[in-house]
C-alpha positions in Angstrom: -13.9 -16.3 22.8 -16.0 -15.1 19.9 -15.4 -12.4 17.5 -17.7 -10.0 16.7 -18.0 -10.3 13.0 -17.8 -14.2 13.9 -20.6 -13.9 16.6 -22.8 -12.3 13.3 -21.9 -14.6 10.8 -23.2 -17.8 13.2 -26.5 -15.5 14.2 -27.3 -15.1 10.8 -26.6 -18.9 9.7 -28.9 -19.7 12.4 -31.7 -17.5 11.6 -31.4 -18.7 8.5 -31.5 -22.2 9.0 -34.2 -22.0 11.8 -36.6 -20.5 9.0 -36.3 -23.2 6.7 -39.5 -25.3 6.3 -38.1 -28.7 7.3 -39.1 -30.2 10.4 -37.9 -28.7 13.5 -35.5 -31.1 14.7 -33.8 -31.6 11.5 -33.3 -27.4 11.9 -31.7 -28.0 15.6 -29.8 -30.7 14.6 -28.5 -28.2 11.5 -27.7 -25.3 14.1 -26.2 -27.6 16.6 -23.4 -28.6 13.4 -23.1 -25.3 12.9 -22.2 -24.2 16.2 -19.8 -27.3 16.2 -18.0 -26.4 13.0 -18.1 -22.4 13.2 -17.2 -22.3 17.5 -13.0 -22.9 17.5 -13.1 -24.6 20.9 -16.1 -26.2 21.1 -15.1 -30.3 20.7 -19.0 -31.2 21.5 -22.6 -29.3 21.3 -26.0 -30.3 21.9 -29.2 -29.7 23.5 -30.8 -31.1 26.5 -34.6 -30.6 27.0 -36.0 -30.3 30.8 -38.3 -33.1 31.0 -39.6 -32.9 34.5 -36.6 -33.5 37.0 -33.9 -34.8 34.1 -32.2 -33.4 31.1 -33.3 -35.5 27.6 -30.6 -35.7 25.3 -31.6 -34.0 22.0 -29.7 -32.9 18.9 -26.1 -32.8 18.7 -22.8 -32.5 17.2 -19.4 -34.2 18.1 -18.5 -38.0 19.6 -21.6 -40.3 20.9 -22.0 -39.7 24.5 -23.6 -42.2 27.4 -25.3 -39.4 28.8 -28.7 -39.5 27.3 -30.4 -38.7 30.5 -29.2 -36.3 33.5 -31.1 -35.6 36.9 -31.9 -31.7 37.8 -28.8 -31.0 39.9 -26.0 -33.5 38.8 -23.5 -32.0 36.4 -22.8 -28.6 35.2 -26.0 -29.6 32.9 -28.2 -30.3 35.9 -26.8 -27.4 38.2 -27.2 -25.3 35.3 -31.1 -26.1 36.1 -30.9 -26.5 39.4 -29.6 -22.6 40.2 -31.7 -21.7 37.5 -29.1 -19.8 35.6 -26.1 -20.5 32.6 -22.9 -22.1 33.9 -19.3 -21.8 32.5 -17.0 -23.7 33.7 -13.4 -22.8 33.5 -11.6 -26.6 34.3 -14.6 -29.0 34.6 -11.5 -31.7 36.8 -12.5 -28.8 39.4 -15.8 -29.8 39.6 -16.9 -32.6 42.0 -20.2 -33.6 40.4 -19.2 -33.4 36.9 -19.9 -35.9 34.4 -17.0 -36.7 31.7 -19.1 -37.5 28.4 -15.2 -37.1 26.8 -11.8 -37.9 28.5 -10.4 -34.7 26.1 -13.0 -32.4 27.5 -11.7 -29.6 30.1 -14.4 -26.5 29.9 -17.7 -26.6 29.4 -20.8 -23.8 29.1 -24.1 -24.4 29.3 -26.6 -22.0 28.6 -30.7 -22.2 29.6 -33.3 -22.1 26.6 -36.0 -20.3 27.9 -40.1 -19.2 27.0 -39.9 -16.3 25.7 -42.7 -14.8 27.8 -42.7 -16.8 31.3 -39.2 -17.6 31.4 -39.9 -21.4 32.1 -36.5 -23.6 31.1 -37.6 -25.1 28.3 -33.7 -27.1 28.2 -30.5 -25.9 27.0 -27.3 -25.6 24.8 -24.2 -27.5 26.8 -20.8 -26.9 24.7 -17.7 -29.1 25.3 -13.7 -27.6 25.1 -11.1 -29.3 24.7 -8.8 -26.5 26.4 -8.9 -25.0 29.8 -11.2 -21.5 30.3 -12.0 -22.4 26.7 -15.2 -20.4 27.3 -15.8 -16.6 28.3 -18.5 -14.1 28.2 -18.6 -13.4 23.9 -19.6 -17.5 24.1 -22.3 -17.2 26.7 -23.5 -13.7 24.2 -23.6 -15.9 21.3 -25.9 -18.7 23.0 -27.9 -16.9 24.9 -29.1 -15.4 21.7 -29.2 -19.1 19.5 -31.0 -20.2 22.8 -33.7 -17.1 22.1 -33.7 -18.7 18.3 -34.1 -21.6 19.6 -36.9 -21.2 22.1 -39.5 -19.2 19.9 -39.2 -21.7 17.3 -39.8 -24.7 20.2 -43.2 -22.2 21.2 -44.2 -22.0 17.5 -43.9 -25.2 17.1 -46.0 -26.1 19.9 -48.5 -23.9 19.2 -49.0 -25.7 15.7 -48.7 -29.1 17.0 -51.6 -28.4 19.3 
C-alpha cells in the first residue's frame, strides 16, 4: 500500500538516480535500495532479466538468495513470464510452485519490465513481504512506472553499447 505523496517521492528518487552518469548497473542496483528502504513491506527487491527461457538474477536489495536462475514458468517470477503479465500474490504458502528465497516471506509482486515500443519482456521487478496481502494495486502503480524507468534506460543503453 503506497501513498500518493510517497508513490512521488520514490518516482522522483528514481528518475533521479537513473540519470546519473555512472554505469547502469550501479544506477539499478541504487534504485533497487531505494525501493528496499523507501517500500514499508517490502523485506527483498530485485530484478530478474529474461534470458531466453530463465530469469537471471540481477541487482538487488535484502538477504542473499539461492535463486540466481529461474525457468519461464516456475515461481510467481517465472509465471509472471509465462502468462505474460505482473503477478501479486496475496499468501505465496497458497502457491504450489512457489519458490521460498526467505522462510519470513508471505506476499510477493512481481512486475514485467518491458520495451518501450514492442512490448518484449525485457525481465522484471519481484518484491518480497514479510506480511500477508502485503501488496495491492498503489504497489503494482508504483513499479509498473520504475519498470518504465527502468526499461528505456536498458534500450539506451543498448543502443550505445552497439
Amino acid at each position: 500500500m503506497i501513498s500518493p505523496p510517497l508513490r512521488e517521492r520514490i518516482l522522483s528518487e528514481a528518475a533521479e538516480i537513473l540519470s546519473r552518469s555512472f554505469p547502469l548497473e550501479s544506477r539499478l542496483q541504487a534504485v533497487m535500495q531505494l525501493l528496499h528502504e523507501q517500500i514499508p513491506h517490502a523485506h527483498w527487491v530485485g530484478i530478474y532479466w529474461l534470458h531466453g527461457q530463465e530469469l537471471v538474477l540481477g541487482p538487488y536489495a535484502g538477504p542473499p538468495t539461492e535463486h540466481t536462475r529461474i525457468p519461464v514458468g516456475r515461481g510467481v517470477c517465472g509465471t509472471a513470464v509465462a502468462e505474460n503479465q505482473n503477478q501479486i500474490v496475496v499468501d505465496v504458502r497458497e502457491i504450489t510452485n512457489y519458490l521460498a528465497c526467505n522462510l519470513e516471506t508471505l506476499s510477493e509482486i512481481v512486475v514485467l519490465i518491458r520495451h518501450p515500443e514492442s512490448g518484449e519482456i525485457l525481465g522484471q521487478i519481484d518484491v518480497d513481504g514479510t506480511a500477508v496481502g502485503a501488496f495491492d494495486s498503489s504497489d503494482e502503480a508504483l513499479l509498473q512506472r520504475i519498470a518504465e524507468q527502468i526499461a528505456q534506460q536498458v534500450i539506451a543503453h543498448r543502443k550505445y553499447i552497439h
